[in-house]
N, C-alpha and C positions, 0 to 999 in steps of 0.2 A: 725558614725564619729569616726575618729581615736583618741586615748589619747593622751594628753600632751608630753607625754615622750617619743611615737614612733614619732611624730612630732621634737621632739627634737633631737631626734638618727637621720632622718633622715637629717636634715638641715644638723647635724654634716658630715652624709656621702659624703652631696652633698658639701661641704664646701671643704673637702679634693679633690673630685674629680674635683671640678675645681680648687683648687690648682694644683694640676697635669697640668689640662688641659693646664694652663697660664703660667708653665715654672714651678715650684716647680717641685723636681726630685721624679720621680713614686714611687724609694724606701724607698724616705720619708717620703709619703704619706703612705703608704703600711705599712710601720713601725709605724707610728703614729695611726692606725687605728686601728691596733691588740694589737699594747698596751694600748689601748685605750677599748679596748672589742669592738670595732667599725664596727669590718670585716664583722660581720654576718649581716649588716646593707646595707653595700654596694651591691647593686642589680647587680645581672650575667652581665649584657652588659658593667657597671661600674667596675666591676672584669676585665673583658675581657680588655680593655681598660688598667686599672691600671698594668696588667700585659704583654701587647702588649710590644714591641719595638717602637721604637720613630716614626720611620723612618713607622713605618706601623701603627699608630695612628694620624697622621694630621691632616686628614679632620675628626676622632673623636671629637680631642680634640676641636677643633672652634665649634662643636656641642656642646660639653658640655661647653665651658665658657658662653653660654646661661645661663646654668645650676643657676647661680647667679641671675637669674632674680627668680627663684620659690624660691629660699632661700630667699629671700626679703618677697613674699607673705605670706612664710610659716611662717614669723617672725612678719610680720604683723597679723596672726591667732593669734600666740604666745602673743598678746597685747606687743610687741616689741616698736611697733608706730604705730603712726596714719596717715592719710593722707585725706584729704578733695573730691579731685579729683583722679579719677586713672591716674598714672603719663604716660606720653607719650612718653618718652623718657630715657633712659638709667641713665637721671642725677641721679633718683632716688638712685642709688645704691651707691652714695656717702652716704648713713647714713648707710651702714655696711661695705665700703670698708673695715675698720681697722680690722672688723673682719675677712673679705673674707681673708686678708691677713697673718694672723697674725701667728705667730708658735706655740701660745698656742689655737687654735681654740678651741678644744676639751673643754677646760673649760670654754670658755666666756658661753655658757649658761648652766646654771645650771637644768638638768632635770629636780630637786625635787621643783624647786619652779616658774614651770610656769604653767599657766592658760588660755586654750583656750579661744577665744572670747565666748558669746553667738552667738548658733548653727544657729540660725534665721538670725544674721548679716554673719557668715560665708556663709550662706545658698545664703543670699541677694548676697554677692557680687559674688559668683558662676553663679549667672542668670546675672547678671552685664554684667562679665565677657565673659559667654558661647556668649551671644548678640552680643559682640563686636565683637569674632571672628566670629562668623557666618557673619557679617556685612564684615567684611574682607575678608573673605575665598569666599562671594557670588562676591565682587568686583575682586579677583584677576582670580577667575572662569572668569568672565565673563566680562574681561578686563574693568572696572568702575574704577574710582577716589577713593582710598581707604579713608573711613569715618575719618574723625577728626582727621586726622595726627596719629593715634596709631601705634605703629609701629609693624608688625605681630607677629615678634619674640617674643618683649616680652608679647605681651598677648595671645600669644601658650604657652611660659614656666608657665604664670599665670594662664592658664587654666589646664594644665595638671597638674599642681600642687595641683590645687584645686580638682581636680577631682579624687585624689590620698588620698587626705584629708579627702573626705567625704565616698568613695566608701570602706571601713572598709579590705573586702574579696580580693583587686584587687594590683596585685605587682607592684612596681614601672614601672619596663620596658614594662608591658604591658596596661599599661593603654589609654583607645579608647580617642580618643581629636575627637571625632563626633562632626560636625554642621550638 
């Protein structure tokens, strides 16, 4: 399982990156990141993007404002918050909007003083997780009524987020989201 503080770096890169995604301008992300010691953080396909043209980044960028759904999860490792049920819908991301948006991102978390969950509950909601998609992924294969209203996207971004969390050896961009 990955540390605290590569958990923290990354939130921070995906933070930036759907800034961009969402209209914040690419060179202010770009600038905030390296002055930030950020850059080496941001994963090649995220580079790629950050340094595109607008006009040849589009249908990127609607990929990455996804990207805010695994920032959520990753924050929820980070003992951020809690939640009783996995949420089904998008509302959820109203408890970090302030910070998705915010031009001080870089600092709202402080690397030095967070605490992954126990590994067993990370672990738990990983199998949670993997389930639901597979429950989804086997409905949309095979034209069925998708389980319990979840909505795909974000328990893809929640999946592959986790799956990035626990897999220590495996880089952002390539990480398998198998069911």
């Amino acid at each position: 399982m990955r540390n605290p503080q590569e958990v923290t770096r990354r939130i921070k890169a995906l933070i930036g990156v759907f800034q961009a995604a969402t209209g914040r301008k690419k060179e202010e992300v770009i600038k905030i990141l390296k002055d930030k010691a950020l850059w080496s953080d941001v994963s090649e396909n995220e580079k790629n993007f950050l340094l595109s043209p607008e006009e040849d980044s589009r249908f990127i960028a609607l990929q990455l404002g996804w990207r805010a759904e695994a920032v959520y999860i990753l924050l929820w490792a980070l003992n951020h918050f809690n939640f009783s049920e996995i949420p089904k819908d998008e509302t959820n991301l109203e408890q970090i909007k302030e910070l998705l948006k915010a031009d001080d991102f870089y600092s709202k978390i402080d690397a030095h003083n967070v605490q992954l969950r126990d590994p067993e509950e990370i672990i738990d909601m990983f199998e949670r997780i993997y389930r639901i998609n597979w429950e989804l992924r086997d409905a949309q294969i095979n034209d069925k009524e998708l389980p319990d209203d979840y909505n795909p996207s974000i328990i893809y971004e929640w999946h592959y987020a986790l799956e990035w969390l626990i897999k220590e050896n495996e880089e952002w961009d390539y990480i398998a989201v198998d069911t």
